[in-house]
C-alpha positions as CSV (number, residue, x, y, z in Angstrom):
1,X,0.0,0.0,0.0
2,X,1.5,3.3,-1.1
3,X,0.3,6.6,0.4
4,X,-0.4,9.7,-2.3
5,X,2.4,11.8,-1.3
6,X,2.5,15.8,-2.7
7,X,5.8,15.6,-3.5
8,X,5.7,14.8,-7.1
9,X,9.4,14.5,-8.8
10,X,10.8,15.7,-6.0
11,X,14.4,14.7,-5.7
12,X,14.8,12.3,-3.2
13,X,16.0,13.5,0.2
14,X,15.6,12.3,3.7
15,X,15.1,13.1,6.7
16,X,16.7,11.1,9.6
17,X,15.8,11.4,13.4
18,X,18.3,8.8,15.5
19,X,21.9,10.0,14.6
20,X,23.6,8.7,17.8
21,X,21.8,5.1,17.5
22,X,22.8,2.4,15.4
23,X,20.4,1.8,13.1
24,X,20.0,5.3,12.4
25,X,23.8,5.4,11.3
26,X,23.9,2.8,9.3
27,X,20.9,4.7,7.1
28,X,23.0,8.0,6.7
29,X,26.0,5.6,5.7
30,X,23.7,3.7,3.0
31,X,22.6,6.9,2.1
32,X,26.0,8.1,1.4
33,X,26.5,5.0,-0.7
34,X,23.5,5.4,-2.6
35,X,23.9,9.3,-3.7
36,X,21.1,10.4,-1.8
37,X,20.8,13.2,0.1
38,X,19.8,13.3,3.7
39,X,20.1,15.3,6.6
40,X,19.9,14.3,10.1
41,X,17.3,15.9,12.3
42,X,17.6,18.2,15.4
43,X,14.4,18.5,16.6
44,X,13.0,16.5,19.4
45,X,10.3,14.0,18.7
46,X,8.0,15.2,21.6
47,X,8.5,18.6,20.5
48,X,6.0,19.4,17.7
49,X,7.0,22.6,16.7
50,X,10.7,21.4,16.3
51,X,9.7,18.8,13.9
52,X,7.7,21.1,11.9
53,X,10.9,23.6,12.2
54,X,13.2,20.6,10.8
55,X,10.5,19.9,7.8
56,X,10.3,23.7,7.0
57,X,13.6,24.1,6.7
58,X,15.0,20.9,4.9
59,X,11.9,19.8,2.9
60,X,12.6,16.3,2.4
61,X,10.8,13.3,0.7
62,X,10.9,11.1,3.2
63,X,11.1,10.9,6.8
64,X,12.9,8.4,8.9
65,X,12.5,7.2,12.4
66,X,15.5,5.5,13.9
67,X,15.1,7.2,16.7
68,X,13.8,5.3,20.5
69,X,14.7,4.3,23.9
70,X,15.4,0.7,24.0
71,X,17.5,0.9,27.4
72,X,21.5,0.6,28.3
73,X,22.7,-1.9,28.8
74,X,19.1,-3.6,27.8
75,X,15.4,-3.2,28.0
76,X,15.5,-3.6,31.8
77,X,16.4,-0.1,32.0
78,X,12.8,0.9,30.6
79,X,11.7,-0.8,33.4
80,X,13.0,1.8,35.7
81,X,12.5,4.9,33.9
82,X,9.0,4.8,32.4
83,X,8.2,8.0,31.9
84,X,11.4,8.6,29.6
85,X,10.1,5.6,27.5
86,X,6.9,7.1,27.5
87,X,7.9,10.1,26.3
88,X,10.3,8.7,23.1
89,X,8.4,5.6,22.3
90,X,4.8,6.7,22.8
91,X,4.5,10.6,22.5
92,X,7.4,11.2,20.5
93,X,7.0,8.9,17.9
94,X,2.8,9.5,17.4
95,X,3.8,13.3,17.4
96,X,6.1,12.7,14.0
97,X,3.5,10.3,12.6
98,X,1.1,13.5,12.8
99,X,3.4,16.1,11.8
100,X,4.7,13.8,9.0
101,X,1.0,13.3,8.5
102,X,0.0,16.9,7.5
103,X,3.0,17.8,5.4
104,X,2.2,14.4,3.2
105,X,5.3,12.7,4.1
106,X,5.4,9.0,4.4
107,X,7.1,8.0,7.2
108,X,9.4,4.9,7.6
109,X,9.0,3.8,11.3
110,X,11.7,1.3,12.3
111,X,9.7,-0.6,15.4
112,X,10.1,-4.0,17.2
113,X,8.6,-7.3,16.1
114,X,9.5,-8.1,20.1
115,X,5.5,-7.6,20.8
116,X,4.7,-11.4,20.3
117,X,5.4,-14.7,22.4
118,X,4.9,-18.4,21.2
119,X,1.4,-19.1,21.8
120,X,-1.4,-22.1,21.2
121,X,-1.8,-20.6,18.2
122,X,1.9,-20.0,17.0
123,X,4.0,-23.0,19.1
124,X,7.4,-23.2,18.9
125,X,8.8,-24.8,16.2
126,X,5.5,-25.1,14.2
127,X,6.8,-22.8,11.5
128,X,3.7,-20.8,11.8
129,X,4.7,-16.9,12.3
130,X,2.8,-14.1,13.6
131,X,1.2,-11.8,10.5
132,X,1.1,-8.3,10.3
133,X,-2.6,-8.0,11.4
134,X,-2.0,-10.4,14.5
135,X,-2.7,-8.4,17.7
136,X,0.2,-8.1,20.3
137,X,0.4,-10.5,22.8
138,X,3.7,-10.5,24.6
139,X,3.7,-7.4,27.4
140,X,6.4,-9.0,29.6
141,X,8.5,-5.8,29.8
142,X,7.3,-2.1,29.9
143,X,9.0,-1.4,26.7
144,X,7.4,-3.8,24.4
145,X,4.3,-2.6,26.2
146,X,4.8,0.6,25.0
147,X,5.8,-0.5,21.5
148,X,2.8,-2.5,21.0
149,X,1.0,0.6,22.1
150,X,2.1,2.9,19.5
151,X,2.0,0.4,16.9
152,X,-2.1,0.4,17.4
153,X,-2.3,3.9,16.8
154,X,0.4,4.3,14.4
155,X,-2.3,1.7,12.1
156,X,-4.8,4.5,11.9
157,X,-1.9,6.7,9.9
158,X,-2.2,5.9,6.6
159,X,1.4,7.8,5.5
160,X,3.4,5.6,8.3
161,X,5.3,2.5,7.0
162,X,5.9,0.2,10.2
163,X,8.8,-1.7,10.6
164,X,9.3,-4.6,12.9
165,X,12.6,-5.1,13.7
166,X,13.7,-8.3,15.6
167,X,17.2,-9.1,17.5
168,X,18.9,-6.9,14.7
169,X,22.1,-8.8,13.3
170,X,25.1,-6.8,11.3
171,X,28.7,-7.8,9.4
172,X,30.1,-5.4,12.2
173,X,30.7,-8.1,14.9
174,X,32.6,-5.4,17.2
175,X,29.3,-3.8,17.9
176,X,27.8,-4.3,21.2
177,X,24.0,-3.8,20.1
178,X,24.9,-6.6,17.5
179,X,22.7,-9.8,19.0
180,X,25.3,-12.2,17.8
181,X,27.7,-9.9,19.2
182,X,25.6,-10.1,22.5
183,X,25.2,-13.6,22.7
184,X,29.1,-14.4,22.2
185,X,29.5,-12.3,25.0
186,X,27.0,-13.9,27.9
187,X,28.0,-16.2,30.3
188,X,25.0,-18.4,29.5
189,X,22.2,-18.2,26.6
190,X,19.0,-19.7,26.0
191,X,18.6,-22.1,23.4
192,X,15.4,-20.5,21.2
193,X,14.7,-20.7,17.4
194,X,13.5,-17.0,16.8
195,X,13.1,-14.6,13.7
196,X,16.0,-12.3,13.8
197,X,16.6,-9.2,11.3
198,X,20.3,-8.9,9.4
199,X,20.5,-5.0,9.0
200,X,23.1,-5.3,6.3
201,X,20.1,-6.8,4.1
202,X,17.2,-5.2,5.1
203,X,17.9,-1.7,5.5
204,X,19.1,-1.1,2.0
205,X,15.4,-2.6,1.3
206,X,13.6,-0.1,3.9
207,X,15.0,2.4,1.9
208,X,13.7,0.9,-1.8
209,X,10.3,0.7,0.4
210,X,11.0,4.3,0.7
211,X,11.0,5.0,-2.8
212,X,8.0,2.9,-3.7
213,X,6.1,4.9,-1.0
214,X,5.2,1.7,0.7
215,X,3.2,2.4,4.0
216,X,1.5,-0.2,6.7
217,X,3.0,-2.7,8.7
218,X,5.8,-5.2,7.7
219,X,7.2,-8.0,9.4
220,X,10.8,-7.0,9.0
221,X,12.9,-9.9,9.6
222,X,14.6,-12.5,6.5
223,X,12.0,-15.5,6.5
224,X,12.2,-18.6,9.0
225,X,14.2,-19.1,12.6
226,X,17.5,-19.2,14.1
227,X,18.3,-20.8,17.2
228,X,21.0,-19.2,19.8
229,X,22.8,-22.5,19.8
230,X,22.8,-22.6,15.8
231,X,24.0,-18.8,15.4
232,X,27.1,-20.0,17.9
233,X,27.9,-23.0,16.1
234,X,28.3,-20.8,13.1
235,X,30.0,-18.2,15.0
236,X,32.7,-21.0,16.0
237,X,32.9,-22.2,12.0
238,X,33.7,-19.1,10.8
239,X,35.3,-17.1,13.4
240,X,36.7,-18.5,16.6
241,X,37.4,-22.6,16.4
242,X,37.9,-22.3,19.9
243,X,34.8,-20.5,21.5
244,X,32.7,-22.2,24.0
245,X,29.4,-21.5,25.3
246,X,26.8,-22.2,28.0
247,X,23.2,-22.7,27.9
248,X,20.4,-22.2,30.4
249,X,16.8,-22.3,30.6
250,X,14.1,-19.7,30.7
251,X,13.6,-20.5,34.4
252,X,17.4,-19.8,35.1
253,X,17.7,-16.8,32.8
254,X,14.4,-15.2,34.5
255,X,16.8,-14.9,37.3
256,X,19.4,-12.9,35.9
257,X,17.3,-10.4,34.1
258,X,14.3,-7.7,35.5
259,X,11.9,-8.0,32.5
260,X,10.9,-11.4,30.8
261,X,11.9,-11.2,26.7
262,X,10.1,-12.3,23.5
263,X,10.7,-15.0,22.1
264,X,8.8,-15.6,18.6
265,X,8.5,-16.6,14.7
266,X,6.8,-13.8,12.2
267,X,6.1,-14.6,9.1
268,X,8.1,-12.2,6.7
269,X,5.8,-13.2,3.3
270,X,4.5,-10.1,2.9
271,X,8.0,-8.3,2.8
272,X,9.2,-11.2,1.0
273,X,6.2,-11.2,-1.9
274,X,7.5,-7.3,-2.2
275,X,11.2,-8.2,-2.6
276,X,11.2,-12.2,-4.0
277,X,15.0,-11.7,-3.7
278,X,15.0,-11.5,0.4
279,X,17.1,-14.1,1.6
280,X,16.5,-16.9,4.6
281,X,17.9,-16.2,7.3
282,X,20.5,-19.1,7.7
283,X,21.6,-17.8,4.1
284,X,22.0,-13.7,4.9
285,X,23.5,-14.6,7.7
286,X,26.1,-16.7,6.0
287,X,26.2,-14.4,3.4
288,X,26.4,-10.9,4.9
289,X,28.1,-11.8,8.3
290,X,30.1,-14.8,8.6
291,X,31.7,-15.7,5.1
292,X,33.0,-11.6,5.1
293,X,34.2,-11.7,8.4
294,X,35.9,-15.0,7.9
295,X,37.8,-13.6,4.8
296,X,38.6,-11.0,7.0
297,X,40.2,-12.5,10.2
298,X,37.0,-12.3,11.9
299,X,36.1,-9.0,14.5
């Protein structure tokens, strides 16, 4: 679904709110790659009148959202400071939908796909994924509460393209918000198949959705699972023979942690029946993050 934007044969240029995160970095550098001109924003996002100030003055095509509170080290920090997540993940982000809104801007919305758990109707390891019109049903920790929230709204705003992000993945294995990164790192993991999202992939295609004008919600992980224990594995094939792990159960890890975690499959065919060429996500994983990294000495 496309939304009639006024901008005509505008050149493209973006606007970019999230400069100091990661995925909103990454977008500048693909931007850079690409030609295309973009231009980070100052403005707050619970401050209307400095969004409409950025718009005014830059006059982009697009907008971009990369911009949230997902909590240092993790989401258990949300669960201490609500009203901050509130304020960024709720208010914030409805307030550029509108403002985005009224200028005819189509909005691309990087979210979380962490708003679902395994359920009777979705078990794990059924290979049955949550769609895009499933409702929410995971509200172990205050921030997925909040990003479920917003999602709701964010359906009645016909200009936003919603993107559900899950345990994002990238070729940069020195990065600590990198999952696999993560993982290699804890003293013990679970052992869960879940959808997972390899940024080196699929943000290049958030920004063709751009183009197309694409609005709605999208599942935005590569199709199928991944379990910890099979990302390891790999991670000792490819880059460290030597490395050793742990595992523990949900039960132990509840222990360790404030807020529970999601654990779930989506089903990625819509994104997929838009862009045929989107890899599995065994293969992009393979493809953009061990086999460079192994020609490359590893991190």
């Amino acid at each position: 679904m496309g939304f009639p934007v006024s901008n005509g044969e505008q050149p493209l240029k973006f606007l970019i709110y999230g400069r100091t995160g990661w995925i909103g970095g990454l977008i500048g550098k693909l931007c850079q790659a690409q030609r295309i001109e973009f231009v980070y924003g100052s403005g707050r996002l619970e401050n209307r009148a400095s969004l409409e100030a950025d718009i005014a003055e830059i006059k982009p095509s697009h907008v971009f959202n990369a911009a949230g509170v997902t909590g240092r080290p993790n989401v258990d920090w949300c669960e201490s400071h609500k009203v901050e997540t509130i304020r960024t993940n709720v208010v914030g982000t409805l307030t550029l939908a509108d403002v985005c809104r009224d200028k005819g801007l189509v909005l691309i919305n990087y979210a979380t796909g962490c708003i679902f758990e395994f359920d009777e109707k979705h078990p794990l390891g059924s290979g049955i994924g949550f769609k895009e019109e499933d409702t929410p049903n995971f509200i172990g920790s205050f921030y997925s509460k909040t990003k479920a929230m917003v999602e709701d709204l964010l359906r009645n705003y016909e200009n936003v393209c919603t993107l559900r992000v899950r345990m994002p993945i990238s070729s940069d294995l020195s990065n600590p918000r990198n999952f696999i990164t993560k993982i290699s790192r804890y003293e013990k993991v679970v052992d869960i198949p879940n959808s997972m999202t390899i940024l080196d992939e699929l943000l290049p295609i958030s920004i063709e959705m751009a183009k197309r004008n694409l609005t709605g919600i999208y599942n935005f992980t590569n199709p199928g699972v991944v379990s910890h224990n099979e990302i390891l594995e790999m991670y000792r094939e490819y880059i460290d023979p030597n490395f050793t792990w742990k595992n523990f159960t949900l039960e132990e890890q509840a222990k360790v942690i404030v807020a529970p975690r999601s654990n779930n499959e989506l089903d990625a065919s819509k994104l997929k029946n838009e862009f045929p060429e989107l890899l599995s996500i065994k293969e992009s994983l393979i493809k953009y993050v061990f086999e460079p990294n192994k020609k490359s000495g590893g991190a």
